[in-house]
ZAMARGU-4260 file (C-alpha; in steps of 0.2 Angstrom, whole numbers, plus 5000, padded with zeros to 4 digits):
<rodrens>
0) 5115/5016/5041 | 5119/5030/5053 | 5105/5042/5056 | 5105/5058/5045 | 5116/5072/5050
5) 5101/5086/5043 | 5087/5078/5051 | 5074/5091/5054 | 5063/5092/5071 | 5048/5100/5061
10) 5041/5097/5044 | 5045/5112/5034 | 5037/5118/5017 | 5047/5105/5007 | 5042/5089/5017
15) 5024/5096/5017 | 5024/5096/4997 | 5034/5079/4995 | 5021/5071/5011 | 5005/5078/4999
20) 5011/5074/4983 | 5015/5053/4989 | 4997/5053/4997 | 4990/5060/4980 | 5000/5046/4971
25) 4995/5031/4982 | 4979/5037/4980 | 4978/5038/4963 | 4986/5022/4961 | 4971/5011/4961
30) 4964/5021/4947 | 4978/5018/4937 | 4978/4999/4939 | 4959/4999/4936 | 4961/5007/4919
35) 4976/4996/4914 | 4965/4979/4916 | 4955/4983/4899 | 4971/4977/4891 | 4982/4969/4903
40) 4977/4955/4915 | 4980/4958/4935 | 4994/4947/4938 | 5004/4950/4921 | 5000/4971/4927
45) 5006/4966/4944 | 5021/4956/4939 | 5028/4969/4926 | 5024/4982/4940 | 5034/4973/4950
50) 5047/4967/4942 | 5052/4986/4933 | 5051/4995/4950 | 5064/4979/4954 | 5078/4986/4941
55) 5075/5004/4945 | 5080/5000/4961 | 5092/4992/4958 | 5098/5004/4944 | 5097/5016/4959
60) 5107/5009/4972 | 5121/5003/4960 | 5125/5023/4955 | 5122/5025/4974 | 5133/5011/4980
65) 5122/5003/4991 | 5128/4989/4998 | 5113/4979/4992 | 5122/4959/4993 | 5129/4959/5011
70) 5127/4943/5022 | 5115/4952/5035 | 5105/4938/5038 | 5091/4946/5029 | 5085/4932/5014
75) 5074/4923/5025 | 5063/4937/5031 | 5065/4946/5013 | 5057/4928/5004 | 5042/4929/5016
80) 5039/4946/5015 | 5040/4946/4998 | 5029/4930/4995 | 5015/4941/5008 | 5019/4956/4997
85) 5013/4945/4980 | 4998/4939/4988 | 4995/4957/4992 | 4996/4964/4976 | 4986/4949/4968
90) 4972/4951/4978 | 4970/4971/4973 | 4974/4969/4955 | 4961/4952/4956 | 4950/4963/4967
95) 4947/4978/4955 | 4939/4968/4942 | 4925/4966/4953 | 4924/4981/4964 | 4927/4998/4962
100) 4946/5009/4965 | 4938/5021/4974 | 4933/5007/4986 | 4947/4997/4986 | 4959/5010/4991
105) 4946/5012/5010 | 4946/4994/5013 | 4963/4993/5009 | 4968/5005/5022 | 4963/4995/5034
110) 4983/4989/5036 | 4989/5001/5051 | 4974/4993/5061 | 4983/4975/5057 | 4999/4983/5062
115) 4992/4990/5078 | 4985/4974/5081 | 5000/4963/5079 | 5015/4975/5087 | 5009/4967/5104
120) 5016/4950/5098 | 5032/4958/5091 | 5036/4971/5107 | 5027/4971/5124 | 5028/4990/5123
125) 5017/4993/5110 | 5001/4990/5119 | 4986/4998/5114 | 4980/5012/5124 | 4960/5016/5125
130) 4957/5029/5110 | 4968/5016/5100 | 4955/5004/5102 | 4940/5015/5101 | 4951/5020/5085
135) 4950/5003/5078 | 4932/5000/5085 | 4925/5015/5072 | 4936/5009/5060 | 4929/4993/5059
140) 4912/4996/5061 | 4911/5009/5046 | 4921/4997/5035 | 4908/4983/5040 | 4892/4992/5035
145) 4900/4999/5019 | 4905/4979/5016 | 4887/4973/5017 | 4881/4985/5005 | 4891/4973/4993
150) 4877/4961/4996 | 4862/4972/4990 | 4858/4973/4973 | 4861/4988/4965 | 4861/4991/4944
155) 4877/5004/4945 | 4887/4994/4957 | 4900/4980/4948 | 4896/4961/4947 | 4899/4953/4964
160) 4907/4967/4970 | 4910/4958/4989 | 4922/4947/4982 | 4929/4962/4977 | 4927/4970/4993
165) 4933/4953/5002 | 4949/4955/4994 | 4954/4972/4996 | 4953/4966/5015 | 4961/4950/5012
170) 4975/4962/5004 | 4973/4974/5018 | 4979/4961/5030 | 4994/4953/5020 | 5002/4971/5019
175) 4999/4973/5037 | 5007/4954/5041 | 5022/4962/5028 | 5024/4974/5040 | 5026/4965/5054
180) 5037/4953/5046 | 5051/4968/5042 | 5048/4975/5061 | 5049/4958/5068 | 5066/4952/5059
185) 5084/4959/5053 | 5076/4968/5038 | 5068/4980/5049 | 5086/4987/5052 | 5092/4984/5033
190) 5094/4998/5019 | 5075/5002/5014 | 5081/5000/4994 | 5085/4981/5003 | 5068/4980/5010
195) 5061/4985/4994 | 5071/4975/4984 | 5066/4960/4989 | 5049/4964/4989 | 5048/4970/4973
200) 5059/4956/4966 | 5051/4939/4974 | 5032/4949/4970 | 5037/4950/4953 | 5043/4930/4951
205) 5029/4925/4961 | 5016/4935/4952 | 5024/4930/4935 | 5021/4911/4939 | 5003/4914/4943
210) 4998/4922/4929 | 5007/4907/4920 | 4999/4896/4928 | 4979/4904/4928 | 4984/4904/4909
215) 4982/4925/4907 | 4988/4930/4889 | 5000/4942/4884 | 4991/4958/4879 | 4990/4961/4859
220) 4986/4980/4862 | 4995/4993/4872 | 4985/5010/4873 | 4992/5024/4875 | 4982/5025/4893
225) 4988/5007/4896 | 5008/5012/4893 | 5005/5028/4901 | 4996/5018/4915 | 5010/5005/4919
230) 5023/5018/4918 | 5016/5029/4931 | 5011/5014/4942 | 5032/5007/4940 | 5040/5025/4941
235) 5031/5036/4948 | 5023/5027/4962 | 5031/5010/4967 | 5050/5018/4962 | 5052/5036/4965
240) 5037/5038/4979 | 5043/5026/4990 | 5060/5030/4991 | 5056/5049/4993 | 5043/5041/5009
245) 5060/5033/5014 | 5071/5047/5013 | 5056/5060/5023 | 5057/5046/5036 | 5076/5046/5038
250) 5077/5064/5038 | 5060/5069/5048 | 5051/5067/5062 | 5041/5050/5057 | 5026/5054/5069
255) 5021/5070/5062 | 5021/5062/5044 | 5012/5047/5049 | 4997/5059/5048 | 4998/5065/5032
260) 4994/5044/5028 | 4978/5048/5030 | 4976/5060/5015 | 4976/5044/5004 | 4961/5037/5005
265) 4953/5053/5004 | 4965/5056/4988 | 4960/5037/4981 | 4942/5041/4984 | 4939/5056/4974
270) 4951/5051/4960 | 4939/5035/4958 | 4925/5048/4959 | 4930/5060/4946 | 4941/5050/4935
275) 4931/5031/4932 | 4916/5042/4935 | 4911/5027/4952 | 4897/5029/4961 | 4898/5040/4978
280) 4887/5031/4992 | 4882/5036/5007 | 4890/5021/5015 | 4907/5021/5008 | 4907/5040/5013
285) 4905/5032/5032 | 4916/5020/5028 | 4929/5034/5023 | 4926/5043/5038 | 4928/5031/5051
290) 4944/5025/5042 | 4954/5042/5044 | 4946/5046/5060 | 4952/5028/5066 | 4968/5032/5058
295) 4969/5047/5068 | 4968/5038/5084 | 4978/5023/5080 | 4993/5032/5075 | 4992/5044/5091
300) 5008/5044/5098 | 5009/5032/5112 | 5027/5025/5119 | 5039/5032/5106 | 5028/5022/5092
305) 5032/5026/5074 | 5021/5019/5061 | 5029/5019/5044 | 5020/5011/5033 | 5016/5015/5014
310) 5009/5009/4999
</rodrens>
């Protein structure tokens, strides 16, 4: 696709108000899973998730006339990262029952570092320069401490909440191996409805066939909170939230809103605070800290680098 005609040079008051809303949502999105898994088992949630955002898409690019079914070369590269993309989702869906949103969404947000870590491999020019890896070092270190306090016994903490923990960072790697996987192949230069596509679409096979096979049951009850949860996580966030990141990134500058990325787990945070009423620790507050100021660092312009990742 040809770059935009009207692309913008600066943010102006419209991109500011799309950038904060998308953060707000991806934030809030762990909340909403959580509250959804009284009544709907993770990878049933995850699949139907998955597989609804598939034919919005769809239903999208057909009144736009994407040319969605082209030969590109693309299948091979979209299979994996949509098999990295199920393994993603099952371990955060999986992860919330034993750990809480509010720290999911900061371990999770350990991705970009992944990505930093891996662009070497993909492209000799995106070397990491020395606040990078001071960036990464603070990163990790506060994520590490606030992981250990998994371990301690603690009566408002959830049940073995370090295999929760573990696999928010088990999912935290395969979204940033999915990202690497779309910048190192032809689906880095498809339509991003493509990309989405066919993460969306082999997520929600893949996830439907595990929840077969672990035996989940179909839910018998659907609350108005679970409806409501399953149609904001399908619409809201994984359909019109992603595209609207798309098109800020098509028509805006894309390192001046790789910042913003770093209002989500902030945004996830305080929705797990003051909407499933978590506890607030000393460590994860660390922890939340050295994440964005790592994120600041890592996402420092450095070579004409452009990170674009979202969730």
């Amino acid at each position: 696709m040809s770059p935009p005609s009207d692309r913008h040079t600066h943010l102006d008051a419209l991109a500011v108000v799309l950038l904060m809303v998308c953060c707000t949502l991806w934030g809030l999105n762990q909340v909403a899973v959580k509250l959804a898994l009284a009544e709907v088992p993770p990878l049933t949630q995850a699949s139907l998730r998955s597989v609804g955002a598939a034919l919005l898409v769809l239903a999208w690019s057909r009144w736009r006339a994407l040319p969605l079914f082209d030969r590109d070369l693309t299948l091979r590269a979209g299979l994996v990262a949509g098999a990295l993309f199920a393994a993603e989702f099952a371990c955060i869906f999986i992860g919330l029952q034993f750990t809480t949103a509010s720290r999911m969404v900061v371990f999770l947000y350990l991705s970009p570092f992944v990505v930093a870590l891996g662009m070497p491999l993909i492209a000799r020019g995106e070397r990491l320069s020395i606040s990078q890896w001071l960036g990464l070092g603070v990163a990790f270190a506060g994520v590490a401490w606030a992981f250990a306090e998994g371990f301690v016994p603690d009566a408002k903490a959830p049940p073995m909440q370090w295999l929760g923990d573990a696999l928010g960072l088990a999912a935290a790697v395969l979204w940033g191996a999915t990202t690497l996987v779309i910048r190192a192949t032809r689906l880095g230069s498809a339509l991003a409805e493509k990309a989405l596509l066919y993460q969306l679409a082999v997520s929600g096979s893949l996830l439907w066939l595990a929840a077969v096979a672990a035996g989940e049951p179909w839910p018998h009850q659907w609350s108005v909170i679970t409806i409501g949860s399953l149609g904001f996580q399908t619409v809201i966030v994984t359909f019109a939230s992603y595209l609207a990141w798309f098109w800020l990134v098509r028509h805006y500058p894309a390192t001046r809103i790789a910042a913003f990325t770093l209002l989500t787990p902030v945004a996830g945070l305080a929705a797990g605070v003051l909407l499933l009423n978590e506890p607030l620790t000393a460590r994860l507050v660390v922890a939340l800290c050295a994440v964005v100021v790592g994120l600041a660092l890592v996402n420092r312009r450095q070579d004409g680098t452009q990170r674009q990742e979202t969730r």
